[in-house]
BATORTOR-40669 format. One record per residue (C-alpha): z, x, y; residue in three letters. Coordinates in steps of 0.001 Angstrom, whole numbers, plus 500000, padded with zeros to 6 digits. Layout:
<sites>
ZXYALA...
</sites>
This chain:
<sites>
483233204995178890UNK483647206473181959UNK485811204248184616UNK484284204630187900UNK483502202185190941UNK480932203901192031UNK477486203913191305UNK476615206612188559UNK473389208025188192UNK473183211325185440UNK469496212864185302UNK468874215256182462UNK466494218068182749UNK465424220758180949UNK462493222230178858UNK460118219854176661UNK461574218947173259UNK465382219981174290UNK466742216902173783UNK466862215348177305UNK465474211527175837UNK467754211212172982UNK470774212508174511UNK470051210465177461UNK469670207433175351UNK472540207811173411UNK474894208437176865UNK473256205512178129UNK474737202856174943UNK478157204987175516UNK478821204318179055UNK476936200865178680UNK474269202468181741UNK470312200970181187UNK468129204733180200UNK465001205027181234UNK462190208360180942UNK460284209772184078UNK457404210459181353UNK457213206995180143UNK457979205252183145UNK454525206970184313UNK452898206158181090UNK453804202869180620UNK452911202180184581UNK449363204207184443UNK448563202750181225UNK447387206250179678UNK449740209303178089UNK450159212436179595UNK447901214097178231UNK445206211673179034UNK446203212401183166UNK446410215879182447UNK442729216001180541UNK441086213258183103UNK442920214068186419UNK444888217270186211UNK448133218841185992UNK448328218612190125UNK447936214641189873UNK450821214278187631UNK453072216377189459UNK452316213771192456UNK453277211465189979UNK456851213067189462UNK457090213258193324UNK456392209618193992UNK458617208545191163UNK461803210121192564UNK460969209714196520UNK460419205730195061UNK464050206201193062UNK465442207362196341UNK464247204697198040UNK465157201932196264UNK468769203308195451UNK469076203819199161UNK468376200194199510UNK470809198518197056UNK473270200412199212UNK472614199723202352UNK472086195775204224UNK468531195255203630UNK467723194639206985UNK469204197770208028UNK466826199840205883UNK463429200462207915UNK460061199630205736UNK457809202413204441UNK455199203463206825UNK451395203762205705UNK451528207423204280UNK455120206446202505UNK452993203464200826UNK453206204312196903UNK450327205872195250UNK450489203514192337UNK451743199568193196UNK452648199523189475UNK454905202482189246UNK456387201082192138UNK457074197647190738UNK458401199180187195UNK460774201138189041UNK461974198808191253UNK462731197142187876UNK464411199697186771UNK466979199857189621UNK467700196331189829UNK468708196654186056UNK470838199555187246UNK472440197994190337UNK473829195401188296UNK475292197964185746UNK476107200306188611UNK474631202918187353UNK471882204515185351UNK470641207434183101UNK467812209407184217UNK465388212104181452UNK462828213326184177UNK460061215858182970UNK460601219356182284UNK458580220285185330UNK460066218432187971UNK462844220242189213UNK460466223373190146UNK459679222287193376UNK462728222641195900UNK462185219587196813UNK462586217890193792UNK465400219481192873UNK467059218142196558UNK466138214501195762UNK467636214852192248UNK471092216284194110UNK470754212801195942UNK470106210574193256UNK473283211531191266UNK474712214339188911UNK472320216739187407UNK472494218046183524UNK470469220894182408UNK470038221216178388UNK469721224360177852UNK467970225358174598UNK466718228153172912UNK462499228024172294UNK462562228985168627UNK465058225879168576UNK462857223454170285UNK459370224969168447UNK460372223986165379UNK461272220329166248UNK458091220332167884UNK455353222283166235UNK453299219056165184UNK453419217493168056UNK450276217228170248UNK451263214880173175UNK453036217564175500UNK449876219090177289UNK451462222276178470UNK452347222842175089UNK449952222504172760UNK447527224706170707UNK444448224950171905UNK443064227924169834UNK441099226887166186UNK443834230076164655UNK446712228760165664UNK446522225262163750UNK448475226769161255UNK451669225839161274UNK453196229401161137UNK450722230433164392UNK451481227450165513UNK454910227754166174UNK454706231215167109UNK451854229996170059UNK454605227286171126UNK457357229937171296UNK455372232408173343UNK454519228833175727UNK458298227808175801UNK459326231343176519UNK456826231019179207UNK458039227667181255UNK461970229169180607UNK461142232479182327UNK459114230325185167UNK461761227137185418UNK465199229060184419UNK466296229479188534UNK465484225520189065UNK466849224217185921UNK470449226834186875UNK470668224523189959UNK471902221292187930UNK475382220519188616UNK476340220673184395UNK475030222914181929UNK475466222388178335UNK474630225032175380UNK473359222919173153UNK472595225455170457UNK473873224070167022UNK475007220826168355UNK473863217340167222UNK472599214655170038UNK476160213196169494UNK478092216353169808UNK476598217215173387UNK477087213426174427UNK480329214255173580UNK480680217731175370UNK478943216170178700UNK481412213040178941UNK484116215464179390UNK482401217498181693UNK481534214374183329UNK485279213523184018UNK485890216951185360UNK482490216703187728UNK482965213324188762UNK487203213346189144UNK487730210392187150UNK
</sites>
């Protein structure tokens, strides 16, 4: 465990299927921190998956999503911190998009405020924006998972619920195409997200390591970061 009076807040990122959930669980029960997922915060809060926003409302409307959930993290981290009264209320065009997402995560952080801390998996997406990537600087120490796409296609090849992933051709339902379509699409997002996801303050090489052996990798890291 790591001994620290301060609040701790890790967020994982990386590409889809690198392992950002399960490691993030798994840190979570080893430094005793509540875990939650940016993905299934939103699901569980819009009542729908992913790929149901993405087929209904578009990619653009999640991505506000993503936005909303950290600016909303921010916020309410900012409050436990500060004297209530000394924090001003959000004006109208601050007002959360969704009163639900607002209320899970404000859930969330009073879960966290009593552990002082908490472990963050956020999308693979949302660190593109500059601005996403500041507000994830703020919120605590940032871990990129890097890992290879031929890696993470073959963990992943039968699973349909990632929308920028999946295969939307009749020939590549095969499994063979299909993990050769979901390599090309990995390859894709890396070449696109690599510069955002080299920001994080950690980066682990998790290439031929078990969920257990980077937990263990990142708490030393952690040590070093944190100077604890």
């Amino acid at each position: 465990m790591i001994d620290t009076n301060e609040f701790t807040c890790v967020i994982f990122t990386g590409l889809p299927g690198s392992g950002k959930t399960t490691c993030g669980a798994h840190l979570g029960e080893e430094l005793g921190l509540p875990f939650f997922d940016t993905d299934e915060l939103i699901e569980s809060s819009e009542c729908r998956t992913i790929k149901d926003i993405f087929a209904t409302e578009g990619e653009a409307h999640f991505r506000l999503l993503e936005r909303e959930v950290l600016r909303l993290l921010e916020h309410e981290v900012v409050k436990r911190k500060t004297a209530s009264s000394d924090l001003p209320e959000l004006c109208d065009e601050q007002k959360p998009v969704s009163t639900r997402l607002a209320a899970r995560i404000a859930s969330e952080i009073d879960e966290a405020s009593k552990a002082k801390g908490m472990i963050i998996a956020v999308g693979g997406g949302v660190p593109e924006p500059e601005s996403n990537r500041e507000a994830l600087k703020r919120l605590g120490t940032v871990v990129y998972l890097a890992t290879e796409p031929l890696e993470i296609a073959a963990r992943l090849t039968d699973d349909g619920m990632r929308p920028l992933l999946s295969a939307n051709s009749p020939e590549a339902k095969g499994s063979g195409h299909a993990r050769s379509n979901m390599v090309s699409k990995l390859k894709g997002l890396l070449d696109r997200r690599r510069q955002a996801y080299e920001c994080a303050d950690i980066k682990i090489d998790t290439t031929g390591l078990s969920p257990h052996q980077i937990v263990n990798v990142l708490q030393e890291r952690l040590k070093t970061h944190l100077k604890i």
